[in-house]
N, C-alpha and C positions, 0 to 999 in steps of 0.2 A: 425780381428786380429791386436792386437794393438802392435806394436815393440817396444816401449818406452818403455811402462809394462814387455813387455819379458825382455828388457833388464836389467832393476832395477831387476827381479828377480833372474838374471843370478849372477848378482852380490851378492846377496843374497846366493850363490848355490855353494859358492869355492870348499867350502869340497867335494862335488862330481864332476865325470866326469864322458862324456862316455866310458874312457876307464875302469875304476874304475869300473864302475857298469856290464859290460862288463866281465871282469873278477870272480867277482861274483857271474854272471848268469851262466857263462860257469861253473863252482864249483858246482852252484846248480844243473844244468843237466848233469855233467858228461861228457856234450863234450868238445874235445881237439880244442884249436884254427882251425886247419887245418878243422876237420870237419866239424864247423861254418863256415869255406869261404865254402867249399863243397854244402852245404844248401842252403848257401841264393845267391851263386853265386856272390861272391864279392872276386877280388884279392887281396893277402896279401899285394900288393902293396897300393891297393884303401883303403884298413881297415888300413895301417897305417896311411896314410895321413889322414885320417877322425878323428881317435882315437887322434893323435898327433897333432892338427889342422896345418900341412903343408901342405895341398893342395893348390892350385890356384885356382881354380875353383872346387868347391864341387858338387860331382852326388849326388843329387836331390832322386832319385831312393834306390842310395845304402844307404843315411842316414836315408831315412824312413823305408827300411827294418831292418838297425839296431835297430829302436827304435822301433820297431813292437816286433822285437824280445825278446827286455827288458822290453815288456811290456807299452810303454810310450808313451800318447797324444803326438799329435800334438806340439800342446804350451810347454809339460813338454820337448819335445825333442829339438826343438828350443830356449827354457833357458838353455839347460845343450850344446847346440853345439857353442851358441853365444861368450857364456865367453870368448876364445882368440883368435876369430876373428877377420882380418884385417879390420877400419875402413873404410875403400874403399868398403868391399865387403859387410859391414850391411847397409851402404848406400845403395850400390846397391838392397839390399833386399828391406829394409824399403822403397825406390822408386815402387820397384814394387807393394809391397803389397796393397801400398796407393795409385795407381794407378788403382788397380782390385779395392780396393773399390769404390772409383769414380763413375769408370763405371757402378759399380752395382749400386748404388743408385743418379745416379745426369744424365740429361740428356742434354749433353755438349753443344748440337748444339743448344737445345732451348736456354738455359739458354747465352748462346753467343749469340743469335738474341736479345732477350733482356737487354746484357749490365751488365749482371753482372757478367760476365768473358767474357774475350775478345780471341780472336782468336791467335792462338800460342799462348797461356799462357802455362808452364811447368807445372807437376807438383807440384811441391815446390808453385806457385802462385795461383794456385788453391787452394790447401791446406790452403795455408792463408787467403784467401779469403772465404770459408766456415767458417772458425773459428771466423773471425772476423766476419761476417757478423751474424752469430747464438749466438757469445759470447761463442763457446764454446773450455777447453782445449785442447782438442783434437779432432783430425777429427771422431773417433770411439763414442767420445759422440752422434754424430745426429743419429747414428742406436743404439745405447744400451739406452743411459739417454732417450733419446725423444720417441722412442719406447715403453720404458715402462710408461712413460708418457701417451701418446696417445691410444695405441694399447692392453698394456698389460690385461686389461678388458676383451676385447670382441676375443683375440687373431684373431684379424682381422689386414689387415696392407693391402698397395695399392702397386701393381705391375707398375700402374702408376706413375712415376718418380717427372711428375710437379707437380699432384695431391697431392701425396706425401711431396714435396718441398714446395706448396701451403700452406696446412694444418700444419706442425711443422711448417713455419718459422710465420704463424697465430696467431698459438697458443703460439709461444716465446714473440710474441708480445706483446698480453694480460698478459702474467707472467710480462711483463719487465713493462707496464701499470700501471699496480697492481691498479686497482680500491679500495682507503680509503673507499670508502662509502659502508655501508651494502645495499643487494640488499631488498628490500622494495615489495612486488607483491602489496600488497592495493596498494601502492603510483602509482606502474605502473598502475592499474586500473585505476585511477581517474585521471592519464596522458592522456590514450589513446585518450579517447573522444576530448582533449583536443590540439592533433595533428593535426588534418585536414586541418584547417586554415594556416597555415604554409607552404602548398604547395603551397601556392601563393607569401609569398617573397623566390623567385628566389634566389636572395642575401643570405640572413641570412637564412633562414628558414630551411635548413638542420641543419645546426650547433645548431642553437640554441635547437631545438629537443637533438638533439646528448650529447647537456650540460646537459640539463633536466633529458634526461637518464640517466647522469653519475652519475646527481645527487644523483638517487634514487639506485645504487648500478649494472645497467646496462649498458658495456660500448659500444659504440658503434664505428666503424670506417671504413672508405670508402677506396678500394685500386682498383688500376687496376687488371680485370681482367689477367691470363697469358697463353698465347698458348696452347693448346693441353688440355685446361679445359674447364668446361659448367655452371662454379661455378657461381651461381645469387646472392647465397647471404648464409650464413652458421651460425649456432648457438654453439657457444662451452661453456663449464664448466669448468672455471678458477680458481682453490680456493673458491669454492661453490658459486662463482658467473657467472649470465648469461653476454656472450660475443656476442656482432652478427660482422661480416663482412658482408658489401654491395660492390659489384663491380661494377663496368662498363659494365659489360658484353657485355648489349645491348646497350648500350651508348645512353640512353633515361631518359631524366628527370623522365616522368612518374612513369616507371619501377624501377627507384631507390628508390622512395616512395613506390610504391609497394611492395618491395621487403624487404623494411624495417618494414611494417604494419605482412608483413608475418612471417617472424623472431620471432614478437614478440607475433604473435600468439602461435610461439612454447618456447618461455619464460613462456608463462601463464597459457601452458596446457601438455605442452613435456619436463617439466625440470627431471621428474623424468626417464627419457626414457634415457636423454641425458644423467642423471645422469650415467647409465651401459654403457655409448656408448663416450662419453669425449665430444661428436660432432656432429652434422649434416648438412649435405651441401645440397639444396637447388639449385634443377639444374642438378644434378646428381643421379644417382641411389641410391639408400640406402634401404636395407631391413632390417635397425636396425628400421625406424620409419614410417611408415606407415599413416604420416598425413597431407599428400602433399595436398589432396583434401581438405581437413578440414582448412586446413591454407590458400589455393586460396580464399577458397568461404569467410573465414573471410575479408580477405584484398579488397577483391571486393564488399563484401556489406559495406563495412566501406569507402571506397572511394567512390563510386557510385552503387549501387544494382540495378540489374537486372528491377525492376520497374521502375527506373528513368528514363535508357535508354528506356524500351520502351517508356514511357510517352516524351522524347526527340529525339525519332528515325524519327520522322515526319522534324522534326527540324535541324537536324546533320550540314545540312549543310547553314544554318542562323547563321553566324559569330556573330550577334549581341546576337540572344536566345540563344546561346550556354554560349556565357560567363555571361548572365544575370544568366542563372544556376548555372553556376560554384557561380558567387558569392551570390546565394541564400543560396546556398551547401558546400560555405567556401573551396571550391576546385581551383585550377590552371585549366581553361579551358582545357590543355591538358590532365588532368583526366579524364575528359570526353569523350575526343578522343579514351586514348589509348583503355579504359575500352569497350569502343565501338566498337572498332580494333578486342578484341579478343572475346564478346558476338558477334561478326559476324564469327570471324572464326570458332567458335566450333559451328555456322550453316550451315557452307561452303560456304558463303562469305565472299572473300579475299577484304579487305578493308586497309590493310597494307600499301598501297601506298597512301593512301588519309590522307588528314592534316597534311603534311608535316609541313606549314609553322607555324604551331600552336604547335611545338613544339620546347621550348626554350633550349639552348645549357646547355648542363647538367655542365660543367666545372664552369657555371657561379657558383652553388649552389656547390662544391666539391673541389673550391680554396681555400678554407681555410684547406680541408681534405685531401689533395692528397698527402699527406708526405711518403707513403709507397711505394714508387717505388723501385725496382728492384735493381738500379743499385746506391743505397743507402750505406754509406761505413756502414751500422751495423744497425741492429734493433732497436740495444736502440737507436742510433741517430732519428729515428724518431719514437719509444713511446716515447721518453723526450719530442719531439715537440710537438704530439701528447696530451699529458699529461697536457702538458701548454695551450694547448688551449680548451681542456674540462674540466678545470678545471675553475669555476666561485668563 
């Protein structure tokens, strides 16, 4: 419920009141004032002061039964009681009301472990703080505009709050991005094969991929994962173009390529799916797209397939045959690792602890990408960043 709108309407609404329409009603049914307090249990004392707005503090109770009685929403009866209200006491409303939103939709204590409101902030600073941070008028846009953006589709929406919060402030991202380039599918074909290699500069070699992409009309971008999500990696539909997000999640080089070859599997083969659904997150449940399996086995046989390891499973752990592979294979040795990590676990050997030191600091490859942090004064401050540097 947005107060600002009520109240522009109210002003809108001189020529009537509640007492005006009040008197009306009573004419059209015949009863005498006395019998309306009879009925709805309200003293002539309490219905003047409501009717005359001189109360000090308004029963809550007795004004909704008024407008029950005249037949009148919610909203229609809070336009027609606001008009000469003391501003003290629309304050006091418009505080609470924006305070029950809040809490329905924003989950204070993570979002304060992470920085992007702090502890004792009122009100009023939160408030601003959402608005600026989303770009948006009002606090009521992030549950009306972006809902129907997102949601309105598949009439699905997340009872999960960061999840929630994840995905719109994601997808504002991408609008605020605005990839120029038409999205191209041959050109991403005749890219992919051409990715691999890449996993070996440490340095550059995320980014540059990432430029590649943007070039061909798919943008790509890297943020930290956030508390109380499982988000590896997601693909949205932006203005008829593909979007992916890679996170941190696992905080693994390997995994970051992984999870970027996966995405784009769902680029190449789930756009039409995405198309009904706005979105897909990767790491999380989803029974809009059902191609979890089909996107592993891609990204695994494109990195290293299941023959290779075994033809290298003799070898795992010869430091030197390991990376002679990799660079037969155009791979970061620790592809070979991880990929081996998990064709042991789905035989039920835990091999997770082993190769530690073969595996390089993911930061190194995502300094140039980490601009989406949390505690950021506004999205577009870093799509504009963001923008400048996939842009070639």
């Amino acid at each position: 419920m947005n107060i600002d709108e009520l109240l522009k309407q109210s002003f809108n609404e001189k020529r009537l009141s509640l007492k005006s329409l009040l008197i009306s009603q009573l004419e059209a049914t015949g009863l005498s004032r006395t019998q309306f307090e009879r009925l709805v249990k309200i003293e002539r004392k309490s219905l003047e002061h409501i009717l005359n707005n001189t109360s000090k503090q308004t029963d809550v109770i007795k004004l909704l039964k008024i407008g029950e009685f005249l037949g009148l929403s919610i909203n229609e009866l809070l336009i027609l009681f606001l008009q000469d209200r003391p501003k003290e006491e629309i304050s006091e409303l418009q505080s609470a009301l924006e305070l029950t939103f809040i809490h329905k939709y924003f989950d204070l204590k993570t979002l304060s472990a992470i920085n992007f409101i702090q502890r004792g902030d009122d009100v009023s600073t939160i408030k601003n703080r959402i608005e600026t941070f989303f770009g948006l008028r009002s606090l009521y846009e992030y549950e009306r505009d972006l809902n129907e953006a997102l949601y309105s589709r598949t009439k699905r929406s997340f009872d999960d709050k960061m999840k929630d919060f994840w995905i719109k402030s994601s997808y504002k991202y991408f609008e605020l991005i605005d990839n120029p380039n038409e999205f191209n599918r041959e050109a991403l074909v005749e890219l992919i094969p051409k990715i691999k290699p890449y996993t070996a500069n440490i340095k550059d070699g995320l980014l540059t991929v990432f430029r590649a992409l943007f070039f061909i009309g798919v943008t790509v971008v890297f943020q930290p994962s956030l508390p109380k999500t499982q988000i590896r990696g997601a693909t949205f539909l932006v203005n008829n173009k593909p979007c992916i997000v890679i996170t941190d999640l696992l905080k693994n080089y390997a995994t970051i390529w992984f999870a970027l070859i996966h995405e784009l599997h769902h680029v190449l083969y789930d756009l039409e799916t995405i198309s009904k659904t706005q979105y897909h997150l990767s790491g999380e449940p989803d029974l809009f797209l059902m191609q979890e399996d089909k996107a592993n086995s891609f990204a695994r046989e494109y990195l290293f397939s299941e023959d290779k390891l075994k033809n290298i499973e003799p070898f795992i752990h010869n430091r030197i045959i390991v990376q002679k592979k990799a660079k037969q294979y155009n791979v970061h040795p620790c592809i070979i690792y991880a990929m081996f990590q998990h064709w042991k676990n789905e035989r039920g050997e835990n091999y997770w602890g082993a190769f530690k030191k073969e595996f390089p600091n993911y930061e190194t490859a995502t300094r140039y990408l980490n601009y989406s942090n949390w505690n950021a004064a506004s999205i577009k401050e870093t799509a504009d960043k963001i923008k400048n540097i996939l842009t070639v």
